[in-house]
C-alpha positions as CSV (number, residue, x, y, z in Angstrom):
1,X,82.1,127.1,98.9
2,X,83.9,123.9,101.0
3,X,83.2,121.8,98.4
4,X,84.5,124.2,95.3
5,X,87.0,124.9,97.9
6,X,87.9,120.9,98.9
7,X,88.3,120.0,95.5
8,X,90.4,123.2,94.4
9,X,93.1,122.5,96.9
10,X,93.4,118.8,96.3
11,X,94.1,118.9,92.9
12,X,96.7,121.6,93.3
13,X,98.6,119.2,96.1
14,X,98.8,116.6,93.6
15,X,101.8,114.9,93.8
16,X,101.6,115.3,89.7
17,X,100.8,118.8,89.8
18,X,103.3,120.0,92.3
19,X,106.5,117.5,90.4
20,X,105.0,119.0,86.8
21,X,104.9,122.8,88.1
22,X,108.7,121.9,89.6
23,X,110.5,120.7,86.8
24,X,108.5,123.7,84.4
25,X,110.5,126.1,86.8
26,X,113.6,124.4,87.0
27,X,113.5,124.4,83.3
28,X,112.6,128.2,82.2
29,X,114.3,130.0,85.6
30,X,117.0,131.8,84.2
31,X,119.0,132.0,88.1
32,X,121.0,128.7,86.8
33,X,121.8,127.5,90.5
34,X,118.1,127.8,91.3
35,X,116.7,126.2,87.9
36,X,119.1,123.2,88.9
37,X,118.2,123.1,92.6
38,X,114.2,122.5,91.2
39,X,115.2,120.2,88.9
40,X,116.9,118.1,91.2
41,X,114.0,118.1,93.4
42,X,111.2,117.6,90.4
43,X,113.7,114.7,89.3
44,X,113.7,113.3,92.8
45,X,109.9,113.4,93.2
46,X,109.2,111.8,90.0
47,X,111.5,108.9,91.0
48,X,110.2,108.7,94.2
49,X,106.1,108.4,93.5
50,X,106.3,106.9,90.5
51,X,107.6,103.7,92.5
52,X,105.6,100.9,92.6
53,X,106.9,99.7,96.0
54,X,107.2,102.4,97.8
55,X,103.3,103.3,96.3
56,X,102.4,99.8,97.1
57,X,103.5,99.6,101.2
58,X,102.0,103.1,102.1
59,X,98.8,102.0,100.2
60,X,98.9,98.7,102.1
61,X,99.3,100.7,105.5
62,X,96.3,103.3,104.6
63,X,93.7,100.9,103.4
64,X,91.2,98.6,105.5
65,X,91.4,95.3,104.7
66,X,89.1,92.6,103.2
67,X,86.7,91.3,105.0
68,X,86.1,87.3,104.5
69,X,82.6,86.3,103.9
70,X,82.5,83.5,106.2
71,X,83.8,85.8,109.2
72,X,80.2,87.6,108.6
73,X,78.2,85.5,110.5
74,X,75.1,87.6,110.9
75,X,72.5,89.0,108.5
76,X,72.3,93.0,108.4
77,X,69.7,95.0,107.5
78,X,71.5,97.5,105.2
79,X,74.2,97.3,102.9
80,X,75.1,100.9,102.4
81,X,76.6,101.0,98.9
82,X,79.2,104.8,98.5
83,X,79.3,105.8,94.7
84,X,82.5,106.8,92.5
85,X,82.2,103.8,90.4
86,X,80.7,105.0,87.0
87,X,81.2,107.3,84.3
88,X,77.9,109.4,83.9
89,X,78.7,111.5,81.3
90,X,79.7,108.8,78.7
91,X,77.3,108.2,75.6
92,X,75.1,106.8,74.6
93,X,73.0,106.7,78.0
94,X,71.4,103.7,77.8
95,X,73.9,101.5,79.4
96,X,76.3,101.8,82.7
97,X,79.9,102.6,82.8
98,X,82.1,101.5,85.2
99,X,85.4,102.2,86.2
100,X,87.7,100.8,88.7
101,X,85.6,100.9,91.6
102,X,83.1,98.5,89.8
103,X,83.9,95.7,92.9
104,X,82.0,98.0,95.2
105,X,78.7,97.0,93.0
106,X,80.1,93.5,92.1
107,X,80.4,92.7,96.4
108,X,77.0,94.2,97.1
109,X,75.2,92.0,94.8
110,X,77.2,89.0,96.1
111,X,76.4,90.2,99.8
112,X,72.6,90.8,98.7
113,X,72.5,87.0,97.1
114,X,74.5,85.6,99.7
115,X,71.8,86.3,102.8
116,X,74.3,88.9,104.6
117,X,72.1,92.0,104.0
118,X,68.6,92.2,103.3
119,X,68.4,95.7,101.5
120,X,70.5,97.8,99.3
121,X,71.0,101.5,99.9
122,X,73.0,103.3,97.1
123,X,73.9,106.8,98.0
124,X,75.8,109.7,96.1
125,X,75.3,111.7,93.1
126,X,78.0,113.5,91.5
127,X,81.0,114.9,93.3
128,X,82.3,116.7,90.2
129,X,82.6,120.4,90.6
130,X,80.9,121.0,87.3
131,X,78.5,118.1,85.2
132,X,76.2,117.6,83.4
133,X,76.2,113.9,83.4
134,X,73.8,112.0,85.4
135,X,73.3,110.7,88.6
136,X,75.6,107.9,89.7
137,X,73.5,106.3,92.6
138,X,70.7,106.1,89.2
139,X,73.7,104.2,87.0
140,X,74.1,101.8,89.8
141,X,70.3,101.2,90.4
142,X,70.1,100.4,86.7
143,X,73.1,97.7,87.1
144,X,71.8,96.5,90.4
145,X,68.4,95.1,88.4
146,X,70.5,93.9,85.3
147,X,72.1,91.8,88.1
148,X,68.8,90.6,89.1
149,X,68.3,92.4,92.6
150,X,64.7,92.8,93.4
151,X,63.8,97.0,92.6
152,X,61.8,96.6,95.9
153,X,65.4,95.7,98.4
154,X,67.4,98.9,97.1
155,X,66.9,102.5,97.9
156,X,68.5,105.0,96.0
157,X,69.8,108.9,97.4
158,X,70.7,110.4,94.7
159,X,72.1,114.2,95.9
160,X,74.9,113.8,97.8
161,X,77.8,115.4,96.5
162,X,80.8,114.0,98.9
163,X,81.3,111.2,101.5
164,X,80.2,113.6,104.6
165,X,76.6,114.5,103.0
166,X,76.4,110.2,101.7
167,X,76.7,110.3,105.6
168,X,73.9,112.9,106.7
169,X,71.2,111.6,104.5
170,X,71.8,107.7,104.8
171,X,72.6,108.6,108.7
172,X,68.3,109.8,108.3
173,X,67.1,106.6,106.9
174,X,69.1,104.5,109.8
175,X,68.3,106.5,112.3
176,X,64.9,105.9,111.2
177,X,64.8,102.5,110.8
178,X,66.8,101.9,113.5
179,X,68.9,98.7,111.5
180,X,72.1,98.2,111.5
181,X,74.4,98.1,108.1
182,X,77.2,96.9,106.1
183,X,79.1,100.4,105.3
184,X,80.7,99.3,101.1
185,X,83.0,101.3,99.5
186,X,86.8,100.8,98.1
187,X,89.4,99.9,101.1
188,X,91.0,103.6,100.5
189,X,87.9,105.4,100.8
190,X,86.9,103.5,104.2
191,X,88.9,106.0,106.9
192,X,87.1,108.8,105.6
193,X,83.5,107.0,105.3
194,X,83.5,105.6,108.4
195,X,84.9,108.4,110.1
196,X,81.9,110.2,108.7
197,X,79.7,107.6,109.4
198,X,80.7,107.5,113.2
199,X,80.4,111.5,113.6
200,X,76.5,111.1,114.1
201,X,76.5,107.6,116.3
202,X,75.7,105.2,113.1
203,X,75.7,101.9,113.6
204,X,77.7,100.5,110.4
205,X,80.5,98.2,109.9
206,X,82.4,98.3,107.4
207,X,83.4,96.3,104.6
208,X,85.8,96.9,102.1
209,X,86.5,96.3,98.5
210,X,88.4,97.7,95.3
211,X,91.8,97.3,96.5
212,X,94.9,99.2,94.8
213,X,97.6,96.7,96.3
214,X,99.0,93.7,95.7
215,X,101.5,91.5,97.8
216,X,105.2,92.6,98.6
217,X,107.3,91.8,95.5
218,X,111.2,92.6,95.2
219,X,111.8,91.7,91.8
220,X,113.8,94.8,89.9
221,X,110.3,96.2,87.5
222,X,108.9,96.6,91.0
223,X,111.5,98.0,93.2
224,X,113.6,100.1,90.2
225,X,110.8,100.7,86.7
226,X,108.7,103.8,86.8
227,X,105.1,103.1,86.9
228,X,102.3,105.3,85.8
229,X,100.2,102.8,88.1
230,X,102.1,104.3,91.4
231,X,100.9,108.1,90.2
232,X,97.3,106.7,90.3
233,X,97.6,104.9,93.8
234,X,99.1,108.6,95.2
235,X,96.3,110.4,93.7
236,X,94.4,108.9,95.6
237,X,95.7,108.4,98.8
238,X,96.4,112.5,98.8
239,X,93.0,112.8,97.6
240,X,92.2,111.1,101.2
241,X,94.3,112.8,103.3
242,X,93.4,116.2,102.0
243,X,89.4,114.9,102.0
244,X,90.3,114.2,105.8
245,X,92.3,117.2,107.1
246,X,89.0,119.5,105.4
247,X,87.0,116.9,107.1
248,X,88.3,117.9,110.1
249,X,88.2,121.4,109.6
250,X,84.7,121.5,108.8
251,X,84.2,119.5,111.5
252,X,82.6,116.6,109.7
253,X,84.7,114.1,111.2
């Protein structure tokens, strides 16, 4: 029921949703003072997050930085690779899609090659609320051996539906093992993950990638055009908060 529940809410938040339902009642309220009044307010919103600057600094504050390969100067035992990368339900099914998360794959197999982990831990399944599609932690196994990582260094958990279960079952392997990890997953994403992470005492550092910012520009198609690109970077930063505040709730975090 929390995750039907979770996912419900956040998609009702949406600053898309909420401008969209707005401007609908500003438009067929017949009180002409009130239909104007949400108008003005749907106008104001759209104007407001469909700006790619203001999208771009509160991005830049929310998400964790790059790490530099060279400032990794030890080897780690895991590299604990989040899902939400691929499209599972696309045909035919015998190949991998990706979508914009596909650097969280890309930086694992350079962190595998590169010496700074020794094995590969993919977790997550599907966070939709209803799918038939299949299971993303087996898309990016099958992607992982096309790019020539050893089947024998990665270990797949595929039934986790959300960042906090990722968490309890991968927090069972470490705690077994006793290693310590590289925690991979896109640089919005890494508050929540390693807030879940740390709930149960795991020892993982984290290290992002997939990044939805660029550097501070103040030409005019930046600070004045619309962009359909800022709606995208507030999706998901609302999807964070909201996946944080039910976090908290639950108690997961």
């Amino acid at each position: 029921m929390f995750f039907f529940l979770s996912k419900v809410l956040s998609y009702l938040i949406m600053p898309l949703s909420v401008t969209g339902i707005l401007l609908l009642i500003g438009f067929f309220l017949k009180n002409r003072k009130w239909a104007r009044r949400f108008r003005i307010v749907g106008l104001s919103m759209f104007l407001f997050f469909s700006n790619e600057f203001i999208a771009n600094e509160v991005m830049t504050w929310w998400e964790i930085p790059p790490t530099p390969f060279k400032s990794l100067n030890r080897t780690y035992d895991y590299g604990v690779l989040l899902t939400g990368v691929t499209s599972t339900d696309k045909q035919p099914a015998d190949r991998v899609y990706f979508n914009h998360g596909a650097d969280r794959v890309v930086h694992t197999v350079d962190l595998f090659k590169k010496g700074i982990i020794r094995h590969i831990i993919v977790s997550g399944g599907s966070g939709r609320l209803i799918t038939t599609g299949r299971k993303e932690a087996a898309d990016v196994y099958k992607a992982l051996i096309l790019m020539g990582v050893p089947y024998q260094h990665i270990t797949v958990e595929k039934d986790s539906r959300n960042t906090h279960e990722s968490a309890v079952a991968v927090g069972e392997m470490l705690r077994h093992s006793g290693g310590s990890a590289l925690l991979i997953t896109s640089g919005f994403h890494m508050r929540r993950s390693l807030a879940c992470f740390n709930r149960y005492e795991l020892n993982v550092t984290p290290f992002s990638t997939d990044f939805y910012t660029h550097p501070r520009i103040f030409t005019p198609d930046v600070l004045i055009v619309p962009k359909v690109e800022s709606w995208v970077i507030w999706h998901k930063l609302v999807k964070e908060w909201t996946g944080m505040l039910a976090y908290k709730v639950a108690g997961y975090i």
